[in-house]
N, C-alpha and C positions, 0 to 999 in steps of 0.2 A: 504494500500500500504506500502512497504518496507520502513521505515526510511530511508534509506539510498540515496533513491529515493525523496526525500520530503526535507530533515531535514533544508536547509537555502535556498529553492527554493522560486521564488518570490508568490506570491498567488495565483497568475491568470497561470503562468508558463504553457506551454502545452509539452508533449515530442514527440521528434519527429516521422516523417512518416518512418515506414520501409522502406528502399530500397527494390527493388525483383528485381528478379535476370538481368533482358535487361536492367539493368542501369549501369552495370559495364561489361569493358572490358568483352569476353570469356576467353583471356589467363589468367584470374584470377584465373577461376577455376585449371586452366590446372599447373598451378605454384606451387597452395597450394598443391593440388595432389601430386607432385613431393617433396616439402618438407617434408608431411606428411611420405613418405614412406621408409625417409633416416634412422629415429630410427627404426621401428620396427623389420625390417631384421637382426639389430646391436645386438637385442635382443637374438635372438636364433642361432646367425649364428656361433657361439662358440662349438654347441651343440656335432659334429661331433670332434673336438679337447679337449674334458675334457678328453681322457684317454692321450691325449700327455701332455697338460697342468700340469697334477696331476703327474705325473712320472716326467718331470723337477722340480715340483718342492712340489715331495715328499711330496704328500695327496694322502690318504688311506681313510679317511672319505667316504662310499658314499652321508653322509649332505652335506660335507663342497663341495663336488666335485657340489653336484646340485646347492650350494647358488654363486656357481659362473658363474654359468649361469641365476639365478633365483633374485641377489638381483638387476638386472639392474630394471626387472618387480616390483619389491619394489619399487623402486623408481617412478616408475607411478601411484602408490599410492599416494604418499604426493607430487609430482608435482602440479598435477593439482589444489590440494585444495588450492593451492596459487597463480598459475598461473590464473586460472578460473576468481576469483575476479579481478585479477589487469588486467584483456582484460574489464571486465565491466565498468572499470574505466579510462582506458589510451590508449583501442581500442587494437583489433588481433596485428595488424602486428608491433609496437615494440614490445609487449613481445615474440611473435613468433621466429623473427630473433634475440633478445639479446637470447634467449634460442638453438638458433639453433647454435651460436659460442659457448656455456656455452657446448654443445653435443659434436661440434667437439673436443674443447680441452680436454677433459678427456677422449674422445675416445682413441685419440693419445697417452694420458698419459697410457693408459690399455696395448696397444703395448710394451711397455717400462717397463712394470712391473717387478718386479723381487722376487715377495712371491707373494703366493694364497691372504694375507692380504692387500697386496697392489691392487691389481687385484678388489677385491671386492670392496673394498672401493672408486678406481676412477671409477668402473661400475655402484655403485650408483649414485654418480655424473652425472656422463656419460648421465643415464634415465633420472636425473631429468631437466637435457639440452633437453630431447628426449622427454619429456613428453608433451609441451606444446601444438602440434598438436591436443595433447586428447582434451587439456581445450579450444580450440581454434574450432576446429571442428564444435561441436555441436551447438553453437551460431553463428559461420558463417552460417549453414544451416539455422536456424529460420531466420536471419535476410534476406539471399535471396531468400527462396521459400516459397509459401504458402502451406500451409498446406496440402492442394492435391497432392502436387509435391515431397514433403519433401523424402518419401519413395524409390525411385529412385535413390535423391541425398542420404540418407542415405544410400543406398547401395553399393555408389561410396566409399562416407566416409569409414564406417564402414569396407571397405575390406582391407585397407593398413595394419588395428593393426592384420588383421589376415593372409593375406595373406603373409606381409612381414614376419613374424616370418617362415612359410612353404617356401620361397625360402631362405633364410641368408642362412640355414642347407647347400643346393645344393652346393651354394657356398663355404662355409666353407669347406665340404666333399672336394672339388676338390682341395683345398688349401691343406688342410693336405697331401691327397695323391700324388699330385705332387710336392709340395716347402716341405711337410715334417717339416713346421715351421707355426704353430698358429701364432704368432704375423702380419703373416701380413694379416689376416685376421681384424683386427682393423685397420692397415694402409690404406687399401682399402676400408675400409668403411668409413673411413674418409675423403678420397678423395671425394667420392661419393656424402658425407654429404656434401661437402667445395661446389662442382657445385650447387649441388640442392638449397643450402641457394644462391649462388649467383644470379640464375636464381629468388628465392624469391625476393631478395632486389632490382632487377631489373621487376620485373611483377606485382608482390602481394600488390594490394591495399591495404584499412583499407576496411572493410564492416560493422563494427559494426555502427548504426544510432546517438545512442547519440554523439560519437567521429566525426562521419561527420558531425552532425551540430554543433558543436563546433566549428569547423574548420570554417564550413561556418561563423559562428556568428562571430569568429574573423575577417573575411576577409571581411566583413562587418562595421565592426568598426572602419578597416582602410580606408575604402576605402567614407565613409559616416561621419567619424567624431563623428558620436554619437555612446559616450563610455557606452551609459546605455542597447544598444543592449545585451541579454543574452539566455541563455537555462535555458530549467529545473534543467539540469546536472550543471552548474558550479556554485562553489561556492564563497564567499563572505570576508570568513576569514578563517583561517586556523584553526581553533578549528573546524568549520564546515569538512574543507577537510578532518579531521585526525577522525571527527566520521564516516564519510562516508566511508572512509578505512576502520574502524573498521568494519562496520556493513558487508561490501563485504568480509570480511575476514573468516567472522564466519559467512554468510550463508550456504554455502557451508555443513558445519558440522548442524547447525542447519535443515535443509532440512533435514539431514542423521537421523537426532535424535528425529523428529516432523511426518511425512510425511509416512505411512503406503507403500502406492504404493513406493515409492524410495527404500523403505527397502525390500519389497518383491525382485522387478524385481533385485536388485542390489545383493541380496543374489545368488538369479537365474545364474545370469550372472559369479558368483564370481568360482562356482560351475563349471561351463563349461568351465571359463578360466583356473581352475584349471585343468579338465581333458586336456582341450588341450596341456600345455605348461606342462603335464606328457609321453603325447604323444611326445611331442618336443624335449623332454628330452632322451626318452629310444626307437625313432623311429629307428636311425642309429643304436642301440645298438643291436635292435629285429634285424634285416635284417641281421646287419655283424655276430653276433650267431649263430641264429637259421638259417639263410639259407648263411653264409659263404661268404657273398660279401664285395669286397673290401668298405674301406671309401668312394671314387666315386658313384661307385654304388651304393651300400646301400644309400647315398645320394637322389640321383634320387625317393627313392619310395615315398619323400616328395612330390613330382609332387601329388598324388593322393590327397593331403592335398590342394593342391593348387587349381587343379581342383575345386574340392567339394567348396571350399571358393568363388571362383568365381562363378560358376554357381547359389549359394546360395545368396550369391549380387547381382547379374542381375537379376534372377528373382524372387525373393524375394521383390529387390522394386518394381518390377512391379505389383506384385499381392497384397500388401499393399498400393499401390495408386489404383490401381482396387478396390480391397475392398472398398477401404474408399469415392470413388466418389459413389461408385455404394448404398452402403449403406444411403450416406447421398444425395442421390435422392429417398431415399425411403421415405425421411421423409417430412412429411407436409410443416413443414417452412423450407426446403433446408437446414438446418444449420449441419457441421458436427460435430463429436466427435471426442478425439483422440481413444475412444475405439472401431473407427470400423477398426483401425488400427490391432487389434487384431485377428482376425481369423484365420491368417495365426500363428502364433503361437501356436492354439490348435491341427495344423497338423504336427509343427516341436518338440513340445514336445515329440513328440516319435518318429521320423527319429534320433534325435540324440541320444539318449541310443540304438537304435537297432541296430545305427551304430558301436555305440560303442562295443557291443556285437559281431557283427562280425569279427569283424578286432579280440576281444580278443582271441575270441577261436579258430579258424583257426588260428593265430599266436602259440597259446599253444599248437597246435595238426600239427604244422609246413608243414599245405597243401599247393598248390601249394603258389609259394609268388604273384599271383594276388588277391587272396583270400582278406587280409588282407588290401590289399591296394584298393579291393573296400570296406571292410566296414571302412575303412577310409573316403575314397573318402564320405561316406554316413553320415559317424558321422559331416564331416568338414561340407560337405551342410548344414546336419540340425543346426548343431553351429553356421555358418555365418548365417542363415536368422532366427536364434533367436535373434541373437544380432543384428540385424540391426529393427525387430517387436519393442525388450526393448528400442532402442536407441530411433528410431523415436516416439514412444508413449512417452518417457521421455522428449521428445525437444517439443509435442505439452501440454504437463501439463500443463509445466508454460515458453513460448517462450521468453519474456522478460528476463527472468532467466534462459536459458539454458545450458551457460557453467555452471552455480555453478550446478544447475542438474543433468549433468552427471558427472560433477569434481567429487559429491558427491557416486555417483555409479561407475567410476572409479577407487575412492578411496579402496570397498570393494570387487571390480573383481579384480583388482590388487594383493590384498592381496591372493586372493584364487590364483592365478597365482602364486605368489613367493611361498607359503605354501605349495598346494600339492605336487610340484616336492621332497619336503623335504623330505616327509615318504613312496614316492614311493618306493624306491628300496627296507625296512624294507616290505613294504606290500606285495611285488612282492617274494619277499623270504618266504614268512610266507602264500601269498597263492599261486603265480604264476600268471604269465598274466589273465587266463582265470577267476579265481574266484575276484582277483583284482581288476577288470575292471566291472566284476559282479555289485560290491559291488558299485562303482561308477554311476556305469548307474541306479542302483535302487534308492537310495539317487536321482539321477535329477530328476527322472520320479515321485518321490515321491512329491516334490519341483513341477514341471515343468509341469505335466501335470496338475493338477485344478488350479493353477493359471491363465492360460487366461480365464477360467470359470468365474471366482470369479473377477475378474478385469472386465470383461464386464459386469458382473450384478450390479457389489455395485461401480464399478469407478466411476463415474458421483455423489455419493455419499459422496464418498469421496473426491473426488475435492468441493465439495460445503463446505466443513468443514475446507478447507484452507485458511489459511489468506492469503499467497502467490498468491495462483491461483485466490482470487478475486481480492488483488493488480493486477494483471496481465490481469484482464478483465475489469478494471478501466483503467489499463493503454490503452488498446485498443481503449477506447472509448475514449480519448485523443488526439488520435494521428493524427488529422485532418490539425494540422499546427504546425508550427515551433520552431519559437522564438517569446520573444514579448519582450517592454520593461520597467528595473522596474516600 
């Protein structure tokens, strides 16, 4: 088991029982939802205003024009790997809402900008206030669903980082076109942002377990007089709390740097956020070009992106909780895996490069503009319900450790999100949409298709070779009570 988990715990110590989910309010869900979906749209919703941005303020770069819409997505990179540990430590919902005023105020400051330099630098910021819904997400779901259910709720999860990016544009598009002025496309998001974190700090429980019994174990101490009442989680001295900080800080990176399956599916993911948010980049750009529509309109053909993400969330987690009950009644002693989570992914490794393919060359050969905006529509499907197959197989590895998890695979999708938008327009010039987009979709499918193969045959293989995932299956066999005392 994780030092960090152990290091001045009493001997006998047990940790506690998971909550699932009919223990807590519904409006909980419904709350986090809403905060969740205030960064992501902030992300891309710029997209439709980089050629007014760059003409106020005189860039010519098409780099520097993408990194100003692409380093917020940096920033969701090294968010999480900090945020992640300190919810294992101090519970979701204060680092959530300190991160959720850390977003609105460098929003507001982007408004206000006055250089490309200044702009980027508070949109770093900005993500890394927007970021902590990532680090937060995925260990909210372990701690309220089980394993069978997970698929579903990771469908819900998994749609804000994609879905929000495909509506910002909409809006953005109708901003420019009608006010004729970017900045208040940050002001309005920040409004948006200020309700949704309200509605948080007013709905949004804690749900992580060790932070509830903590709570509980305090309020027991007053209320019973014996100060020797404890958890597993709390410690003793503060040389103890500051190794325990250490160790939650640099799991995160250690998972990234130990853990075969993190590094595949994270690669995978990095790959496809890249294509997306290249599409996010140069979708208003295709439409007002090549088929002459105002910024409004051209706007609008992001709907197909939308579509495609939702459909691929809904029923994507339904048929990875299908799988996975149906699979694990096949087997003798009822017990499931996370690799029967997997199946539906050896079917979307290729929906999303054929998608992608579609949209390319009908966009290069400028046919009708429905064309394009279904092999979107088809690329998005197959994108959202790969990433929600990676997510939830990543959240059943090691559920104890879920935010560090995906903080750890956020960290290198992220990165492919800020990167590719960098060298698309150099690629785009030197091949064109068509061969472009080629080159991209054969790189995933390269990537993308034997990996569910190979992950369902050797996974269970590989998890046996984790230190992590046996701390993690010690830990379950623990968790039959509470507290006790030293």
């Amino acid at each position: 088991m994780d030092k960090s988990r152990t290091s001045s715990a009493p001997a006998q110590a047990l940790l506690p029982t998971p909550r699932r989910q009919d223990e807590f309010d519904t409006r909980s869900h419904s709350s986090q939802d809403e905060t969740y979906e205030q960064s992501p749209p902030a992300s891309s919703m710029i997209a439709p205003a980089l050629a007014l941005i760059s003409q106020e303020f005189g860039v010519r770069s098409s780099v520097e024009q993408s990194m100003m819409l692409s380093t917020f997505v940096l920033a969701f990179a090294f968010g999480p790997m900090v945020l992640a540990p300190l919810t294992e430590m101090f519970g979701c919902r204060i680092v959530l809402q300190t991160s959720n005023v850390m977003f609105i105020a460098f929003n507001l400051g982007c408004g206000a900008s006055q250089s490309s330099a200044q702009l980027m630098v508070l949109r770093f910021f900005a993500g890394l206030g927007g970021s902590a819904p990532l680090a937060v997400g995925g260990g909210t779901i372990a701690d309220l669903f089980e394993p069978e259910e997970r698929g579903s709720a990771m469908g819900l999860y998994s749609l804000a980082p994609l879905l929000g990016p495909a509506i910002g544009p909409i809006v953005g598009g109708w901003i420019v076109q009608e006010l004729n002025e970017w900045r208040w496309i940050f002001w309005i998001s920040s409004m948006y942002g200020g309700l949704t974190a309200l509605i948080g700090v007013l709905l949004l429980p804690e749900t992580y377990p060790p932070e509830i019994l903590k709570r509980k174990a305090c309020k027991l101490r007053k209320e019973t007089g014996n100060q020797e009442l404890c958890t597993a989680y709390e410690k003793q001295d503060a040389s103890a709390w500051y190794e325990n900080l250490r160790h939650n800080m640099v799991r995160p990176f250690v998972l990234l740097a130990t853990q075969p399956i993190i590094q595949v599916l994270a690669i995978y993911m990095a790959i496809l956020y890249g294509c997306m948010y290249i599409l996010l980049t140069v979708f208003a750009e295709t439409f007002g070009k090549m088929y002459k529509e105002r910024p409004g309109i051209a706007s609008l053909n992001y709907i197909s992106l939308a579509i495609g993400f939702t459909l691929g969330g809904q029923i994507g987690g339904r048929v990875v909780d299908y799988s996975y009950r149906t699979l694990t009644a096949r087997r003798p002693d009822k017990k499931g895996q996370p690799e029967f989570k997997l199946p539906l992914l050896m079917a979307t490794s290729v929906i999303f490069p054929a998608g992608l393919l579609i949209y390319s060359w009908t966009a290069e050969y400028k046919t009708h503009w429905i064309d394009p905006n279904i092999g979107a529509g088809l690329f998005a499907t197959g994108a959202m319900a790969t990433f929600l197959v990676c997510q939830s197989y990543l959240v059943d590895l090691l559920p104890l450790y879920a935010a560090s998890v995906l903080a750890a695979a956020v960290f290198v999708r992220s990165l492919g999100g800020f990167a590719f938008p960098l060298f698309a327009p150099s690629m785009y010039r030197a091949l064109g949409q068509g061969w472009g987009n080629t080159v991209l979709a054969l790189v995933s499918a390269v990537i993308g298709i034997p990996s569910p193969y190979v992950l369902y045959k050797f996974g269970r293989y590989l998890r046996a070779k984790s230190r992590y995932a046996a701390g993690d299956r010690n830990a379950a066999r623990m968790n039959d009570t509470g507290m006790i005392q030293r």
